[in-house]
C-alpha positions in Angstrom: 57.5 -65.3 -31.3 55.1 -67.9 -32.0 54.9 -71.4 -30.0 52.8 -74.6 -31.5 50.6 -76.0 -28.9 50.3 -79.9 -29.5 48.0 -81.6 -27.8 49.7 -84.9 -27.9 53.1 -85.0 -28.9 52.7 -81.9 -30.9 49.9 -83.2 -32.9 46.1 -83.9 -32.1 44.1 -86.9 -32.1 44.2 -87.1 -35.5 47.8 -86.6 -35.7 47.0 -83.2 -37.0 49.1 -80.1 -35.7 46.8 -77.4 -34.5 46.6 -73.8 -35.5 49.6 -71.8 -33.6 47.7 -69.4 -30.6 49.8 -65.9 -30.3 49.8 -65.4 -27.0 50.6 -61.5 -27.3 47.2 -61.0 -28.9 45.7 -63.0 -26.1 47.3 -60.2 -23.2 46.0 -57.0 -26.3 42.6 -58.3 -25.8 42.9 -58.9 -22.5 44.1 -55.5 -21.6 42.0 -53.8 -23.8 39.0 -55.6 -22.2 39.8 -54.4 -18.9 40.1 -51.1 -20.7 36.9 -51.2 -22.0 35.4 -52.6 -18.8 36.7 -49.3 -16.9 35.5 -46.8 -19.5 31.8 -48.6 -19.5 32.0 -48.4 -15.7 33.2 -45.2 -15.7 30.6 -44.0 -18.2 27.8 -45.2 -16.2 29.1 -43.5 -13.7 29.0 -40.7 -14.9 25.4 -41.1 -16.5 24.4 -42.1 -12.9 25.5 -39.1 -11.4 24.4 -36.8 -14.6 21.3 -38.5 -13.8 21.3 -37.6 -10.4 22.4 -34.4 -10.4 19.2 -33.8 -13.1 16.4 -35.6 -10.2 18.2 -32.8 -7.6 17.9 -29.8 -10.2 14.6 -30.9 -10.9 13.7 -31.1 -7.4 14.9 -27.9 -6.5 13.2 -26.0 -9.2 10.1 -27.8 -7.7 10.7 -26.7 -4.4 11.8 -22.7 -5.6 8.2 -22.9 -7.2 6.1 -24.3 -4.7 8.0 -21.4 -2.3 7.3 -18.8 -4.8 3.9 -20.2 -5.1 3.5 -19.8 -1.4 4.9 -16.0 -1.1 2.8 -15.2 -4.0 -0.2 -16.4 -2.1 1.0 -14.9 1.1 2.0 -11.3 -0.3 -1.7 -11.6 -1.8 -3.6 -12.5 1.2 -1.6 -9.3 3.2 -2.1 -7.1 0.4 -5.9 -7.5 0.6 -5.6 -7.4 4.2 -4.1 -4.1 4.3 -6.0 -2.7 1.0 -9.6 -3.9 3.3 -8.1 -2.3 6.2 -7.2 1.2 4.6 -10.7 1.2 3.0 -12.2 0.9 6.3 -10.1 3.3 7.9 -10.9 5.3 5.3 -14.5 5.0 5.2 -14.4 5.8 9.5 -12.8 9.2 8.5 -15.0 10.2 5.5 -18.4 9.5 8.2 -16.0 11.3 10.8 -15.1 14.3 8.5 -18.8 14.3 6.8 -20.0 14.7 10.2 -17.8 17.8 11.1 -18.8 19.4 7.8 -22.5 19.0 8.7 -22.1 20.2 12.5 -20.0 23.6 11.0 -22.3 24.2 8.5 -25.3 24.5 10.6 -23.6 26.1 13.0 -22.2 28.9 10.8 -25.2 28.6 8.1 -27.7 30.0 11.2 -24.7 32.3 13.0 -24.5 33.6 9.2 -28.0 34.2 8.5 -28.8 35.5 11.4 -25.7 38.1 10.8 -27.4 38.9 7.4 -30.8 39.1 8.5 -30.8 41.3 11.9 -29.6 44.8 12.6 -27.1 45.7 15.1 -29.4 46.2 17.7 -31.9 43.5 17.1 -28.4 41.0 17.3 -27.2 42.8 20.9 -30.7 42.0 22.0 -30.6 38.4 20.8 -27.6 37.4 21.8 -26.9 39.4 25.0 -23.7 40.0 26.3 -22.1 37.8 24.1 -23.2 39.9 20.6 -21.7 42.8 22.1 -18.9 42.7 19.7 -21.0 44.1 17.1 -20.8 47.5 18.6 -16.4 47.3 17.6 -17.4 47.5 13.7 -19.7 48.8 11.5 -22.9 47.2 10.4 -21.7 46.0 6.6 -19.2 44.6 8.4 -21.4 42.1 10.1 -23.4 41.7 7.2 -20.5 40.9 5.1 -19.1 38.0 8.1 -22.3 36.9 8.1 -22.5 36.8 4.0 -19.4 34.6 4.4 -19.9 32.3 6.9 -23.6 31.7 5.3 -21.2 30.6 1.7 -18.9 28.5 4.0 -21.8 26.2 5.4 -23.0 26.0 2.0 -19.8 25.3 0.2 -18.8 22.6 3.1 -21.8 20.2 1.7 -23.5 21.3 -1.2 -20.0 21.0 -3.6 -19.2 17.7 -2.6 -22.7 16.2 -1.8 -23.5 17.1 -5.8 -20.1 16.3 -7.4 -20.1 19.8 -9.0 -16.6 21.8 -7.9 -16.0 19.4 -4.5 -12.0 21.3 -4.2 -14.4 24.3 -2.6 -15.0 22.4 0.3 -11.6 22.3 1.6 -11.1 26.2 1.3 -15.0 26.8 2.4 -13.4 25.1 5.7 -10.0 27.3 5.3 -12.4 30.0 5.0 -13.7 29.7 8.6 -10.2 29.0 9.9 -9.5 32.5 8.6 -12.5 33.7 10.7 -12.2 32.3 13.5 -8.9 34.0 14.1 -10.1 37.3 12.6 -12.7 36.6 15.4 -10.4 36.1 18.4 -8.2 39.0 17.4 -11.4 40.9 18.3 -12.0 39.5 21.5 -8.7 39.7 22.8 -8.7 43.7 21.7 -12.0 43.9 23.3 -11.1 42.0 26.5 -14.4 39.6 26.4 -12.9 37.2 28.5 -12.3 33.7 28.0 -16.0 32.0 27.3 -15.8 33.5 23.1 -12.2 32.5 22.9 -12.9 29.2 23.8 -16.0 28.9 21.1 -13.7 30.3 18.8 -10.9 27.8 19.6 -12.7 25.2 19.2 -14.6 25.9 16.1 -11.0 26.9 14.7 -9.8 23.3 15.4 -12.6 21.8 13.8 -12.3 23.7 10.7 -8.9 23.1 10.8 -8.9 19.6 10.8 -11.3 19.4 8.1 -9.4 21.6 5.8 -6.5 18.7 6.4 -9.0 16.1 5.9 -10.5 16.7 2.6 -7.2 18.1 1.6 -4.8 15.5 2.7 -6.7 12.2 4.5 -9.9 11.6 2.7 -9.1 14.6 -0.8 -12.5 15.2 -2.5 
């Protein structure tokens, strides 16, 4: 429906009537401005919050990497730590086994020699009560323990201290270990009393412990 709008008695002032206004197009744009309005607002809404959501992303993934920065640095720092501290404690027990090697193989490279060297009776008469022993097996034996523990003391430093073979050192210590019980076997059957079983105890441990070492601890 249209209606003609005059602005004085239906005509202008010119007496001219004006173009007719369609009021129903008026309420479409309105509408349709409000419309447009809402889906603009609603639009930069969204954008704001697509936006924001973006700056909180992005700040979390700045955050995850300075963290992972940080544990990087940290798991660093211990691993050196603990890599320094094994090197150290690993450095105490090779000075630690290097001095049990060198205190067996004097010990056993004189013990040996000497073994090699004298007779029966020339070994009762140096060692006294304590070389009795000899008189329970024959005289190759002794030459042949002697023979042996003369190749322990030897194979205890030389392997290693050259580089040539250094898995010998180990079973030159496994070696004595052998002796030693071979050697307290005889002084139990013999009844010698407790002074030789406590040498041979003790030299046992020691050869024991540096069979485990170069083995095991500190392998050459």
């Amino acid at each position: 429906m249209r209606i003609l709008i005059y602005l004085k008695n239906g005509v202008n002032g010119h007496g001219i009537r004006q173009e007719p206004v369609q009021p129903e197009n008026e309420v479409l744009h309105f509408i349709f401005g409000k419309l447009l309005f809402k889906v603009k607002v609603g639009k930069a809404v969204r954008m704001d919050s697509l936006e924001n959501n973006k700056v909180k992303v992005d700040r979390t993934e700045r955050m995850a990497n300075r963290m992972e920065k940080v544990i990087k640095k940290v798991v660093k720092a211990k691993t050196e730590k603990t890599a320094k501290e094994k090197m150290e404690k690993e450095g105490k027990m090779n000075i630690a086994l290097w001095i049990l090697q060198g205190f067996l193989a004097a010990i056993f490279l004189i013990a040996g020699a000497i073994k090699v060297i004298k007779s029966k009776d020339e070994l009762k008469v140096l060692g006294g009560e304590k070389m009795n022993w000899v008189d329970s097996i024959s005289a190759v034996s002794v030459k042949l323990i002697g023979t042996l523990e003369v190749l322990a003391a030897i194979g205890l430093i030389l392997p290693q201290l050259t580089g040539i073979l250094p898995w010998l050192v180990p079973l030159a210590a496994f070696g004595l270990v052998l002796t030693m019980i071979g050697a307290m076997k005889l002084h139990l059957r013999r009844g010698d009393g407790l002074k030789p079983l406590v040498m041979n105890v003790i030299l046992l441990l020691m050869a024991a412990f540096t069979t485990y070492g170069r083995f095991d601890l500190i392998p050459v």
